[in-house]
N, C-alpha and C positions, 0 to 999 in steps of 0.2 A: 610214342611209346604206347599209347590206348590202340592206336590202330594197329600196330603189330602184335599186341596183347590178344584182339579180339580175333586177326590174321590167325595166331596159335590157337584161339580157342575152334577157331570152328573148321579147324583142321581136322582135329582130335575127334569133333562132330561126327563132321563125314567120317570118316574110319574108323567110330564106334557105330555110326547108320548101315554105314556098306558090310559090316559085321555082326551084328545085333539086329537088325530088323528086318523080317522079310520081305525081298519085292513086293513093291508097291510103291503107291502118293505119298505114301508117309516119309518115304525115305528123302524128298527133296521138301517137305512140306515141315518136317520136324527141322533142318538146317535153317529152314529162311523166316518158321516163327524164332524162334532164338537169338535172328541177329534183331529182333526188335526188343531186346533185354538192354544190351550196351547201348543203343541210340536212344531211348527212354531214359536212362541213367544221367547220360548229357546232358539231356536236355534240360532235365530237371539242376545239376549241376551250374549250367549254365545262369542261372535265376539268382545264383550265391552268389556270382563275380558282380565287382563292379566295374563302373563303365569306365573306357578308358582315359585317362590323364588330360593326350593331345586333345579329343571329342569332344570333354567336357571345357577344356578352355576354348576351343576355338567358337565354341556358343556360348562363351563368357561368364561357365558358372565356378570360378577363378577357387571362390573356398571347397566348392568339392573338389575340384581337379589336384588342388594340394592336398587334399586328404587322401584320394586315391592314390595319388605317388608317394605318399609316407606307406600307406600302407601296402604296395608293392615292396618297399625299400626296408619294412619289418619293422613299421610302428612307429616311428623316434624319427620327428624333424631337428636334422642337422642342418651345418653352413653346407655340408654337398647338395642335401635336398635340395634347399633354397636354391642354390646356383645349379642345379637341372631345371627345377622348375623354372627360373627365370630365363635358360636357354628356351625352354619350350614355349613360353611365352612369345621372345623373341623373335625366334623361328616361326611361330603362325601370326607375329604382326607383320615381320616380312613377305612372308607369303600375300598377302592380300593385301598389302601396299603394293607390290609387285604388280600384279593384275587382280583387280575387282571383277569377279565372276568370270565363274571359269566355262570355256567355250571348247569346242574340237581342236579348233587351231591351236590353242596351247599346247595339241598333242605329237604337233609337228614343229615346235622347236626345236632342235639339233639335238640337246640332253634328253629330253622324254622322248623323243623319235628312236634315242638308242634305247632308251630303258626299255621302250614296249616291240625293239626289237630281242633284246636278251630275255626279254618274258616269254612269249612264244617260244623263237628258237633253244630257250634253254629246258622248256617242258619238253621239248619235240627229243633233245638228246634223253632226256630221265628216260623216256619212252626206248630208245634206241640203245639204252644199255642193255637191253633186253632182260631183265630181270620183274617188270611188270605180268612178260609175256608167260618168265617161267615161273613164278608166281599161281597164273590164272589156272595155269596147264600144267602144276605141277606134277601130278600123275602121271600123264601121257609123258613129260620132257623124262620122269625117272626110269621109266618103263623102256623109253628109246634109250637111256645110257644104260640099261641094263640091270634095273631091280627088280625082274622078275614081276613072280605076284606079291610083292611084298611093297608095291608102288604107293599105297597110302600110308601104311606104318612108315615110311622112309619120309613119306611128304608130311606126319605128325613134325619129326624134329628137324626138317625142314622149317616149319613156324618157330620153333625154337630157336632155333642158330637167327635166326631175325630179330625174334624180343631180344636176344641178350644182344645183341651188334647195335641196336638203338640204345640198350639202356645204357652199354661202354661208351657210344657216344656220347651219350647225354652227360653223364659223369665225367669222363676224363680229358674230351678230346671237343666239345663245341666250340670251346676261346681259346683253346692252344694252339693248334694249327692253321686255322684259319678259311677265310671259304673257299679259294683260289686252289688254295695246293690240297685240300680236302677233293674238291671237285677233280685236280689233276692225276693225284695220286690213287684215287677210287675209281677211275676209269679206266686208268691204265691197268691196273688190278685185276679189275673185270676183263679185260681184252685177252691177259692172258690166260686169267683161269678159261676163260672162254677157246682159247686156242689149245689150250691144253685137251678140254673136254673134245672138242673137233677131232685131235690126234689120235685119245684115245679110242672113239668111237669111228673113228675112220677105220683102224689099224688091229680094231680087234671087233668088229662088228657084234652085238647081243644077240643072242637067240631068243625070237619071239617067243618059244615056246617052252623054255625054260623056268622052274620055279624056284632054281636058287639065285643068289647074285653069287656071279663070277668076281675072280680078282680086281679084274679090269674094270668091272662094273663097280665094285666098292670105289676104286679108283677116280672114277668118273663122277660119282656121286660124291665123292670127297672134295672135286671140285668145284661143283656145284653150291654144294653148301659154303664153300670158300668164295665163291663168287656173289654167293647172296649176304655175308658178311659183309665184303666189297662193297657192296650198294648200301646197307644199311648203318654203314660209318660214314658213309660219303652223300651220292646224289640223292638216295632216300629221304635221309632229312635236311641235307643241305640248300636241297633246290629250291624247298618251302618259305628256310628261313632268307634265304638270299632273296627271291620272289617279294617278301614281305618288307625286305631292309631297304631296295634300291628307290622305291618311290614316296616322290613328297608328297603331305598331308592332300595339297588337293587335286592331285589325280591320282591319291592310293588307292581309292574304289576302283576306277576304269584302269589302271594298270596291272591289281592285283585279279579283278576279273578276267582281263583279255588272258593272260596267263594259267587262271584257271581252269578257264575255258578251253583253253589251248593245250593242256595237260588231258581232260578227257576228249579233247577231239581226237589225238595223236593214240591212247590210248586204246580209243575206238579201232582207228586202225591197224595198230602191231596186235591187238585179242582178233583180228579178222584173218588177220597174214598167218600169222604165227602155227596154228593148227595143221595150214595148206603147206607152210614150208617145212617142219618136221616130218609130212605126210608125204610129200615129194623129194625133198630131196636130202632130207634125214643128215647128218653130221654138218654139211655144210652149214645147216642153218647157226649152228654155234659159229661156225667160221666167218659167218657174216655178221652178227654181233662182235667178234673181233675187231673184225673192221670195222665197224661202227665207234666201239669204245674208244681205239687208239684213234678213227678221227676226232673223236670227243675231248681227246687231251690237246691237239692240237688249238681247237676251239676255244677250250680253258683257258689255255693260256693267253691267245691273242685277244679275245673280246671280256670276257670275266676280267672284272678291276677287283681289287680288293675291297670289303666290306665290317670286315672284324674289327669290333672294337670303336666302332664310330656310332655318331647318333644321325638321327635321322635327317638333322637340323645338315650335318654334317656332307650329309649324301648329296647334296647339290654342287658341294666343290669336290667329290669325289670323278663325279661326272660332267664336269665343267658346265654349270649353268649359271650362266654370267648374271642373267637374269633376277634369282633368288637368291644367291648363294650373299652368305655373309661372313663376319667374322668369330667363330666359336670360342676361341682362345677368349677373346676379349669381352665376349657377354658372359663369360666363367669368372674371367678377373675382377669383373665389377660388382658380379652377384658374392662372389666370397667376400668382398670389399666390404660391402650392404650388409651381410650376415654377421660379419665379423664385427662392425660398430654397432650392429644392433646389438647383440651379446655384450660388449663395453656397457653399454649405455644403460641396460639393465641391471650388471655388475652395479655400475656407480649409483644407479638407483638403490639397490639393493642397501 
């Protein structure tokens, strides 16, 4: 949500600069002090949170770790708290009963070998839905479907149609559907608004020299904006959160980095492509994010497991690791067991 927050704000930037200021330094020099406004804000923001739950038990300091998960869960320890917290307990004494220090080879047992393959390959699709590309290049991709000069006022509520598709998703749609058919259904979306925009720009080519938008061109740019919704319910924030759910406590660092890493490597390359391919060979390039998306559903489907609704403790028997995996159900029933006679036992004190 921050990030596509700030996505709109320095939209608006630019196409108050490219309008209000005369050629010059100023005009790229006034955008990039600015965006150290929002990253200063975090950072300082950052200092308020505290640390997290699993981090602070698996270094054993057990009464802050329960404080912090109450006051994730809104102040008030119940018998749930308790029997989370005692899952996540659980969960990281298994982990290191399992194997005592963690080495590379860990990373090639059969479950984390998949994991840190759906990290990579799953940043490399967010990449290939091509909505990073038209993002970067908003300008240039509205001006090829035909906005005229009016290509940054257009690319302003471009950022919009963004913040609101993250904040719809954040509200309505995160734990409802789920990340599988979020990821299926948001690709396939994409593919055809994608082949749409292809058709229409194939079949009614824009004139460079034009300063209004044609029909076709509002057409085109309706798509567009429909396609960047597409990504912003779906592989936008999905990729993130799924990235973050799949790996256990002791290779979440080396699996959420490789992943990361792997998102601006991929990214590196479609901001390199992307300019050359609109520049050469103009419609197709939508036509080839087509194909890209609709391969992306087929990928969904076969390799992406489901993740919703599970804990993390949980994600080992999602991905068959024989290894760590244990029984969740059962360290639930025993911690409600535990809270629940504790409760008794005060009552009768009482």
């Amino acid at each position: 949500m921050v990030l596509e927050s700030n996505a709109d704000v320095y939209h608006r930037v630019d196409y108050a600069v490219e309008t209000r200021v005369p050629p010059s330094t100023k005009q790229w020099q006034i955008p990039i002090g600015l965006q150290l406004v929002p990253g200063g804000l975090l950072g300082l923001g950052m200092l308020l949170i505290k640390e997290s739950t699993r981090w602070l038990a698996k270094r054993g300091r057990l009464d802050e770790a329960l404080d912090s998960l109450i006051w994730v869960r809104g102040g008030e320890e119940t018998p749930e708290v308790q029997a989370e917290f005692a899952e996540i307990q659980t969960g990281i004494e298994e982990e290191v009963r399992a194997t005592e220090g963690i080495t590379w080879k860990e990373l090639l047992l059969p479950a984390n070998r998949y994991r840190i393959f759906i990290a990579i390959t799953m940043q490399l699709c967010q990449q290939l839905t091509g909505n990073t590309s038209l993002a970067y290049y908003a300008p240039q991709i509205f001006a090829a479907v035909g906005a005229g000069t009016s290509n940054l006022l257009i690319t302003g509520f471009f950022g919009i149609i963004k913040l609101v598709s993250v904040f719809c998703f954040q509200m309505f749609l995160v734990e409802r559907i789920g990340r599988k058919w979020a990821f299926m259904g948001g690709a396939a979306a994409m593919g055809t608004f994608m082949l749409l925009i292809a058709i229409i720009v194939a079949t009614h080519p824009p004139n460079p020299n034009a300063t209004k938008i044609t029909s076709t061109g509002v057409a085109a740019i309706a798509m567009t904006y429909a396609e960047s919704a597409s990504y912003n319910l779906s592989w936008g924030p999905v990729a993130w959160l799924y990235l973050g759910e799949i790996f256990p406590n002791r290779i979440r660092e080396i699996g959420v980095a490789s992943g990361a890493a792997s998102q601006w490597l991929f990214n590196f390359v479609l901001s390199e492509v992307t300019p050359h391919a609109v520049a050469n060979i103009g419609w197709r390039t939508f036509l080839m994010f087509c194909i890209f998306n609709y391969a992306i559903v087929v990928y969904s489907w076969w390799f992406l497991r489901e993740t919703a609704g599970r804990s993390l403790e949980e994600m080992e028997t999602v991905f068959g690791s024989a290894e760590t995996a244990f029984d969740v159900e059962a360290t639930r029933r025993k911690a409600l067991q535990e809270a629940d006679a504790k409760e008794t036992a005060v009552e009768h004190v009482d």
